[in-house]
C-alpha positions as CSV (number, residue, x, y, z in Angstrom):
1,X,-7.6,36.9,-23.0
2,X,-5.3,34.0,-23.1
3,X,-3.0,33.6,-26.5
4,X,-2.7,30.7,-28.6
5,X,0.2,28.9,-27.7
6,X,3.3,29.9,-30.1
7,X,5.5,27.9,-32.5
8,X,7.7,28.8,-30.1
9,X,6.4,27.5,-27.1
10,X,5.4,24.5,-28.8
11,X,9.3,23.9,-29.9
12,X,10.2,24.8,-26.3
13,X,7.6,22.5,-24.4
14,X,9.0,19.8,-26.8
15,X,12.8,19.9,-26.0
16,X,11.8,19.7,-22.4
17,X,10.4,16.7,-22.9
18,X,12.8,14.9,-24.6
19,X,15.4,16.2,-22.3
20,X,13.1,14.4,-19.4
21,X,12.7,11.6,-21.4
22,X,16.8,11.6,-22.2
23,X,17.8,7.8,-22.1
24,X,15.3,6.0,-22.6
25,X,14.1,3.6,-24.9
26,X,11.0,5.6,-26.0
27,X,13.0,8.7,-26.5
28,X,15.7,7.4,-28.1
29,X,14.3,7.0,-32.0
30,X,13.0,10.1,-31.5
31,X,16.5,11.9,-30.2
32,X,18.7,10.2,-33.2
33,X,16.1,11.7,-35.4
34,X,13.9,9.0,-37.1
35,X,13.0,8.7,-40.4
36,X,9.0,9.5,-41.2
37,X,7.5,6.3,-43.1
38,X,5.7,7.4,-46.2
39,X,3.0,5.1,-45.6
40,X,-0.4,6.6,-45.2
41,X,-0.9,6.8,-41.9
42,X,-3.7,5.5,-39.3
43,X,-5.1,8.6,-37.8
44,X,-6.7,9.3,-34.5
45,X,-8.9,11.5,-33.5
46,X,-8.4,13.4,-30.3
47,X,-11.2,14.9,-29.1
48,X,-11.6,17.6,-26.3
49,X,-13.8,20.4,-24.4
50,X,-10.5,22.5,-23.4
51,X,-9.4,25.1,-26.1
52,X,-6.5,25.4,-27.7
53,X,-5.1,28.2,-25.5
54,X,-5.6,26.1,-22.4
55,X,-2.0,25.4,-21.6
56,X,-3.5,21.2,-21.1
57,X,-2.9,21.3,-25.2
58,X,0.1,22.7,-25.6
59,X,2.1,21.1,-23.1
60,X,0.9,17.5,-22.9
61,X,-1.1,17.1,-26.0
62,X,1.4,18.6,-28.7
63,X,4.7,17.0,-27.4
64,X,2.7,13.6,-27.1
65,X,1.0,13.9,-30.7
66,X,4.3,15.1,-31.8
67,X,6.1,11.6,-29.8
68,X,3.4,9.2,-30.9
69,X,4.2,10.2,-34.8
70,X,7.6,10.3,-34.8
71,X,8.0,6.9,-32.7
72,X,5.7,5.4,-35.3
73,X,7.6,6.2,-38.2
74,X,4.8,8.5,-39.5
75,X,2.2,5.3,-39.2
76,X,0.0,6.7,-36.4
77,X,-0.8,10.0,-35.9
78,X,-3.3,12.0,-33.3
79,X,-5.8,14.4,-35.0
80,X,-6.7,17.5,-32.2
81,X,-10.4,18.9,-31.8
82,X,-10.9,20.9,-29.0
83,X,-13.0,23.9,-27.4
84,X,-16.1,21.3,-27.8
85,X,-16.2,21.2,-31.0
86,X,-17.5,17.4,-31.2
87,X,-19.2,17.0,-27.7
88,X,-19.6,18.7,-24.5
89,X,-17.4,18.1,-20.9
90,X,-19.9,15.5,-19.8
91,X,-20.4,13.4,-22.7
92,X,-16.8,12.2,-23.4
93,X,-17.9,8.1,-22.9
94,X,-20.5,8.6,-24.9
95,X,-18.2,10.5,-28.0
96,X,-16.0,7.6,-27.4
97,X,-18.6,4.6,-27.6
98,X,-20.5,6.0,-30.1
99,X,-17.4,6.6,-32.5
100,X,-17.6,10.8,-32.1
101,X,-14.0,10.2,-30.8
102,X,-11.6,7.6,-30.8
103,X,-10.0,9.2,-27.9
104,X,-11.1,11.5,-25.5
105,X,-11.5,12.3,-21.8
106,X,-13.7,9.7,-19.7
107,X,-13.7,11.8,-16.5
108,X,-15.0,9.6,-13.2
109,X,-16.2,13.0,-11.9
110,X,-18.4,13.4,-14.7
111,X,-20.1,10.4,-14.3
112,X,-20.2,9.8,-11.0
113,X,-23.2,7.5,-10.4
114,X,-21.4,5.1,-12.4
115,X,-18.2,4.4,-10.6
116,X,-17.7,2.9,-7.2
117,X,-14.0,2.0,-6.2
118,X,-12.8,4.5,-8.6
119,X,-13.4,7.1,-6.5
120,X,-11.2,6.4,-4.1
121,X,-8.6,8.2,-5.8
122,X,-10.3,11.3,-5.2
123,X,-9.8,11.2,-1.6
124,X,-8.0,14.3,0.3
125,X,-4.4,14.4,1.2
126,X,-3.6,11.0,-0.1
127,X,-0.6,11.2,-2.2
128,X,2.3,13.1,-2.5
129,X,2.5,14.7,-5.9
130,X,0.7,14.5,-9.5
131,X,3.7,12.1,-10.9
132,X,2.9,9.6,-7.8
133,X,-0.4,9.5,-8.2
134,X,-0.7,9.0,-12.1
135,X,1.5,6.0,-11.8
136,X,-0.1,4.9,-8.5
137,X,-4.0,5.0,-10.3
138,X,-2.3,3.4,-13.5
139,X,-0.5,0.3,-11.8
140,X,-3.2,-0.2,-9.8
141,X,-6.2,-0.1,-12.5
142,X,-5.9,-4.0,-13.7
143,X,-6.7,-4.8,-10.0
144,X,-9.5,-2.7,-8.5
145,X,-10.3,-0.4,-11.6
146,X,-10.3,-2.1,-15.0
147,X,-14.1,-4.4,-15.1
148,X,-15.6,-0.6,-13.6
149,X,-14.0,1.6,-15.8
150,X,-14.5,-1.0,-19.0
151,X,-18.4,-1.3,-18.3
152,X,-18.7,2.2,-20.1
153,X,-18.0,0.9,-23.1
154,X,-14.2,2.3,-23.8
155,X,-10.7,1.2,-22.7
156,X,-8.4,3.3,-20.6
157,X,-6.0,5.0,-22.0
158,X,-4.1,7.1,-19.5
159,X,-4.6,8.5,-16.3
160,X,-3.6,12.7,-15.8
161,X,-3.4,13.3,-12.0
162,X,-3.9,17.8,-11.7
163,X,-1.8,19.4,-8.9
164,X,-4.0,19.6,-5.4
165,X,-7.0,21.2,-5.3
166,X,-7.1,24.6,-4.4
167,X,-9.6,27.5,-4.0
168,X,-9.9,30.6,-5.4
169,X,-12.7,32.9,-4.1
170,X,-14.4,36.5,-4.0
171,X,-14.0,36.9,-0.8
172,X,-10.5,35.6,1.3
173,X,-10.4,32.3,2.9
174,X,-8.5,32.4,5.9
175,X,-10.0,30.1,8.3
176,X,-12.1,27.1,8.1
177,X,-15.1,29.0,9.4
178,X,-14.7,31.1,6.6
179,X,-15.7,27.9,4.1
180,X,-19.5,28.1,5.9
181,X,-22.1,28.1,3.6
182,X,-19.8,29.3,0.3
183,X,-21.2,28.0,-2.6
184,X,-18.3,26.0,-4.0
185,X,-17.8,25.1,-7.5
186,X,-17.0,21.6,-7.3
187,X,-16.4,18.2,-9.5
188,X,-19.0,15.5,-8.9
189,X,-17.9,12.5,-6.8
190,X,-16.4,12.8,-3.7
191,X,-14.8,16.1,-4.1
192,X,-18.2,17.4,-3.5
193,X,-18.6,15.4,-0.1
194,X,-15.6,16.8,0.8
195,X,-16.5,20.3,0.9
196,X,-19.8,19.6,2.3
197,X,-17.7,18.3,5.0
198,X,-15.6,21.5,5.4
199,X,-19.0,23.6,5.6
200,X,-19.4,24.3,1.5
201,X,-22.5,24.7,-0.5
202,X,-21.2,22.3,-3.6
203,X,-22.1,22.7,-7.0
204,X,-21.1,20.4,-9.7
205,X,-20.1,22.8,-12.6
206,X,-18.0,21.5,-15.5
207,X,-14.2,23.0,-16.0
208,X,-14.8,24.7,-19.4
209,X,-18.1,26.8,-17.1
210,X,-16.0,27.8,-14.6
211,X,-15.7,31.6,-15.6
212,X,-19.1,32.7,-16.0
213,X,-20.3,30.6,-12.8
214,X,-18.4,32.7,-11.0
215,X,-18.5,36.1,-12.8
216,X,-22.3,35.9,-12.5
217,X,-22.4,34.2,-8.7
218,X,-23.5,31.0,-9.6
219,X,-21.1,30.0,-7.4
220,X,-18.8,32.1,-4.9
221,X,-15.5,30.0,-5.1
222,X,-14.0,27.6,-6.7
223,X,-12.0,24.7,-6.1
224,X,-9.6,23.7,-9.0
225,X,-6.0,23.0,-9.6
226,X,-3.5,26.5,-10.3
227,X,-2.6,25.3,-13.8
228,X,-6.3,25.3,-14.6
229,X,-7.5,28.0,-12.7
230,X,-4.7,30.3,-14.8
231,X,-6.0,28.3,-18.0
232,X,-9.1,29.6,-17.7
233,X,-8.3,33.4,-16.4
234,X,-9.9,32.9,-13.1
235,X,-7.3,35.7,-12.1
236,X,-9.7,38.1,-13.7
237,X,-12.7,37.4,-11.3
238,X,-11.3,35.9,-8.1
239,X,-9.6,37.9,-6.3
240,X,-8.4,35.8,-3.4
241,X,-6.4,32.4,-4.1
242,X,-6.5,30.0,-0.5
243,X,-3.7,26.6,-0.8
244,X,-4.7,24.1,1.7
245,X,-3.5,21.0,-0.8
246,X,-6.7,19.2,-0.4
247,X,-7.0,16.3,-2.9
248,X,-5.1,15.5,-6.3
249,X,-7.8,14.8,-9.2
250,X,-7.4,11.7,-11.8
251,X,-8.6,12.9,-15.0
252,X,-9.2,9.7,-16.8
253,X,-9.1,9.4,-20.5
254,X,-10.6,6.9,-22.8
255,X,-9.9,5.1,-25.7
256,X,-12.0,4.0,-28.5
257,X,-12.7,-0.1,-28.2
258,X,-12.7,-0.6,-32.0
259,X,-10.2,2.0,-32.8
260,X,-7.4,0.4,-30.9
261,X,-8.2,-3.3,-31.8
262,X,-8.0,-2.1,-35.3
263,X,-4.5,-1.1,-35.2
264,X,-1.8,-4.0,-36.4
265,X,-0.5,-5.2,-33.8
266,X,3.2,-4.5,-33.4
267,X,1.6,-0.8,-33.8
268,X,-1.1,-1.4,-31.0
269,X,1.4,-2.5,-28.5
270,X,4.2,0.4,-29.1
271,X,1.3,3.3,-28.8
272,X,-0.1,1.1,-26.3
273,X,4.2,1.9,-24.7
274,X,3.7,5.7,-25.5
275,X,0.3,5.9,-23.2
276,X,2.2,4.8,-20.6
277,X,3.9,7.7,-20.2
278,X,1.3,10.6,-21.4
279,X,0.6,10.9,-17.9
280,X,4.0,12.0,-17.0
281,X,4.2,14.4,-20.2
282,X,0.7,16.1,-18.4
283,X,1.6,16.3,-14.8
284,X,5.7,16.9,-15.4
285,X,4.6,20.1,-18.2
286,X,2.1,20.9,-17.0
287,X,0.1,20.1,-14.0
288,X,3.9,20.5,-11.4
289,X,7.4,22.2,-11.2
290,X,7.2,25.1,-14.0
291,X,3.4,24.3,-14.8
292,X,2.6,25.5,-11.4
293,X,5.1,28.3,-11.3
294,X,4.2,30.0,-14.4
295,X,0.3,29.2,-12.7
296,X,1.3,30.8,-10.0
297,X,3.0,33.8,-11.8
298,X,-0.4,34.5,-13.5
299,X,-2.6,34.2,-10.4
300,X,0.2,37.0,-8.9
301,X,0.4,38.9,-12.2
302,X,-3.5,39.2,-12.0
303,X,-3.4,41.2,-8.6
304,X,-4.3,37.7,-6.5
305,X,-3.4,37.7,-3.4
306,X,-2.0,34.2,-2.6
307,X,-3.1,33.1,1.1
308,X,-0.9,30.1,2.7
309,X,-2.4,28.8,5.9
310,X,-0.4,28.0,8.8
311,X,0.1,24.3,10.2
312,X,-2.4,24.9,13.0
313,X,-5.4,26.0,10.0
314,X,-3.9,23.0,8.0
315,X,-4.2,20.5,10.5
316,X,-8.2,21.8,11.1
317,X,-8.9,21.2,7.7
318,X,-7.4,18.1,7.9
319,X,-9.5,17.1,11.0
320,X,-12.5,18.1,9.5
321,X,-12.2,15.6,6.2
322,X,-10.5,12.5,8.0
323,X,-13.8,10.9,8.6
324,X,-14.5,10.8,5.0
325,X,-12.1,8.0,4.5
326,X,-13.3,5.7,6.9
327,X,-17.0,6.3,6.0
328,X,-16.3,5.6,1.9
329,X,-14.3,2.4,3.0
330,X,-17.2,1.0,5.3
331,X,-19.9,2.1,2.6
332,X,-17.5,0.2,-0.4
333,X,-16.8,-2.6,2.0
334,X,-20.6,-2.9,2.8
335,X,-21.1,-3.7,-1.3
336,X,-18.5,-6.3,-1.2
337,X,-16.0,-4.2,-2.4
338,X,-12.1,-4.5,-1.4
339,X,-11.9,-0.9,-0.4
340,X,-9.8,-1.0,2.6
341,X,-7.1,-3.1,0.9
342,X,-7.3,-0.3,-2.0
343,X,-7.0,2.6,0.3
344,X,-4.3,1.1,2.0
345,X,-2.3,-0.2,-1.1
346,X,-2.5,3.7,-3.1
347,X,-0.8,5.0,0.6
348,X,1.8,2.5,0.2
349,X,2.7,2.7,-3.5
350,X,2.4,6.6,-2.5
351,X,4.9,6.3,-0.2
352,X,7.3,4.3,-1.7
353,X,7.1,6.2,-5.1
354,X,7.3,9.8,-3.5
355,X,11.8,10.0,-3.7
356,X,11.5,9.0,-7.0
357,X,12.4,12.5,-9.2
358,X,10.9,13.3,-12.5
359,X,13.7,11.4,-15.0
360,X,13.4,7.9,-12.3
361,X,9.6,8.2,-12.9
362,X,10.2,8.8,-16.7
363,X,12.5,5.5,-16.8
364,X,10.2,3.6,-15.2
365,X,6.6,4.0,-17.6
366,X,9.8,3.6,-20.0
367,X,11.1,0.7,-19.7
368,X,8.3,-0.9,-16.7
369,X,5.5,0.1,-18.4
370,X,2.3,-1.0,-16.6
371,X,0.7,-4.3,-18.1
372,X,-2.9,-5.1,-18.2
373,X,-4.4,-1.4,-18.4
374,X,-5.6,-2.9,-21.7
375,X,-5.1,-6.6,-23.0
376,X,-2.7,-6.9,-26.0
């Protein structure tokens, strides 16, 4: 059973992030020790399915609340309820629009009759890490995403990208072949044409479901990042853990229209600063570099056995999803969408942004914060 995270973990997942965020105007107030207002503060409420020993919570969501309340002076803080307390998975717009939440996950994946473009982001072997692509799917949301994403009712508030999607399974992956009529546990969207392509069975099974699906063979695999998959003791029940990197997975999040608007207005644009960089805090903690090792160190701990595929298998796999792409572009492009300029400008950004180390990303959604995500 996983633990609650400690006071000391907590402590120690918050030092690393103000060492990352070391030199920069965002950190700075909070470095030199800022003084708490006495005011009575505006509070938030954060609302989520994952429970409060999922590592998600105490690695992004703590040293973010714990940010947003000192950079405010005390004048805004984020209230936490998790492990589904106010809604389920799927209904996160929904908490959101309704006023259940004023901030919460609105996961394309979960909807995914609703979105067209946005998907795009969820196509395989795309970017180069978690950090690129939150900052890639953030910049680019005024242009392609924003009028989509806003039809549901919320605004955006920040944009997680997981580590690539893995598999872990009951039986070993080893080979493409081996993928043939497995029912895979998959996200809605085009993660689940993906495996079709690659000879999967999908089934669109919510994260916090995971477990039981396959402890009872609902399903026979599943695909999900390592930080997750240790989140939610999949090392128990799985036995066999195959890495082929497929696809990185934008967990959006949404924001309450009328909760933000409220907020005065010097205090709407700073916290409006601080989202900018909540994606970093996820995917830097969390979702890469000692997220993914400690992942890693579970899955091993658990008796997994850890299968890498050679180049050759890679490049199969690779093979056998390329003709995704150009199908979702010509289907997009056949509804008057701009998805081949999309698809071509996430590779570019991708590329440019990949040299760019964790403290060069951190001063940029510092001091270059993305505009436009939601109009000041």
């Amino acid at each position: 059973m996983a633990q609650e995270p400690s006071d000391q973990t907590v402590d120690k997942t918050r030092r690393a992030l103000l060492g990352a965020l070391a030199g920069t105007g965002i950190a700075a107030p909070l470095l030199a020790g800022s003084r708490v207002s006495r005011a009575e503060p505006i509070v938030l409420r954060y609302t989520s399915h994952t429970p409060r020993s999922h590592g998600l919570y105490a690695q992004a969501f703590v040293p973010f609340a714990e940010l947003v309340e000192r950079e405010t002076r005390g004048r805004l803080r984020l209230v936490a309820f998790t492990d589904q307390l106010m809604h389920d998975p799927v209904d996160g717009f929904k908490a959101c629009v309704t006023g259940i939440s004023d901030y919460t996950h609105g996961y394309v994946t979960y909807q995914p009759g609703s979105f067209k473009l946005l998907h795009a982001t969820q196509l395989p072997f795309l970017f180069p890490s978690p950090q690129v692509a939150s900052l890639v799917v953030e910049e680019l949301h005024p242009k392609y995403f924003k009028d989509e994403y806003e039809r549901m009712g919320v605004y955006l508030a920040h944009v997680d990208c997981t580590s690539p999607y893995n598999i872990i399974s009951k039986t070993p992956i080893r080979r493409l072949e081996d993928l043939e009529g497995i029912k895979m546990r998959v996200t809605g969207g085009l993660v689940a044409e993906i495996f079709r392509e690659l000879g999967a069975v999908p089934v669109a099974i919510s994260a916090a479901e995971v477990y039981t699906a396959l402890q009872r063979g609902i399903v026979d695999a599943i695909a999900l990042s390592v930080s997750d998959m240790a989140s939610y003791r999949l090392q128990e029940i799985g036995p066999y853990y195959t890495r082929i990197d497929l696809n990185v997975l934008a967990l959006h999040y949404c924001m309450n229209r009328r909760a933000f608007d409220s907020l005065p207005g010097d205090l709407k644009e700073q916290f409006y600063g601080l989202l900018r960089i909540r994606s970093q805090i996820a995917v830097q903690n969390y979702y890469s570099g000692a997220g993914d090792d400690r992942a890693y160190a579970t899955l091993r701990g658990g008796g997994v056995e850890i299968i890498e595929l050679d180049e050759d298998e890679r490049e199969r796999f690779r093979a056998a999803v390329a003709p995704l792409r150009e199908r979702f572009i010509a289907q997009r492009e056949a509804e008057g969408l701009p998805a081949r300029a999309l698809v071509a400008e996430m590779e570019a950004l991708g590329k440019e942004y990949a040299p760019l180390t964790n403290a060069e990303l951190n001063e940029r959604v510092s001091t270059q914060p993305v505009m436009g995500i939601i109009d000041l």
